[in-house]
C-alpha positions, 0 to 999 in steps of 0.5 A: 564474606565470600567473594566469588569471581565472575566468569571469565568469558573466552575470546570465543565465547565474545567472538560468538556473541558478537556474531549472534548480535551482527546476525540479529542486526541484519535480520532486523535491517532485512526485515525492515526492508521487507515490510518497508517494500511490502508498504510501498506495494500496497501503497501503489495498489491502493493509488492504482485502485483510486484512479480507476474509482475516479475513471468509473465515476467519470465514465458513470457521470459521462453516460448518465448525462448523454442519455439525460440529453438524449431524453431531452433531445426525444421530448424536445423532438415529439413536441415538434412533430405534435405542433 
């Protein structure tokens, strides 16, 4: 049976390797970061987007109940005059 040795890496070689794997690391964390932000973003503009829904409901149910009025206050008005 013949035997064959692995490669004997070099201090180089492990220090290179060991630099490939830090900057793969902070590219993961920074990319995290950015996707993390990026979420946070869109979370407030979809907040930001609902408050202003629920402020033109208000505003819609606001109108329609004043000219619901108005159109009471008219029939209310020409029955007097009629009597």
């Amino acid at each position: 049976m013949t035997m064959v040795a692995a490669p004997c890496r070099s201090s180089a070689q492990t220090g290179a390797s060991s630099a490939d794997a830090s900057s793969t690391v902070g590219l993961i964390s920074r990319e995290r970061r950015d996707h993390a932000a990026a979420l946070r973003a869109q979370e407030v503009a979809e907040a930001e987007t609902a408050e202003r829904l629920r402020i033109a409901r208000e505003l819609y149910d606001m109108g329609a109940h004043s000219v619901g009025i108005i159109a009471i206050q008219a029939g209310v008005g020409s029955r007097v005059i009629q009597t």
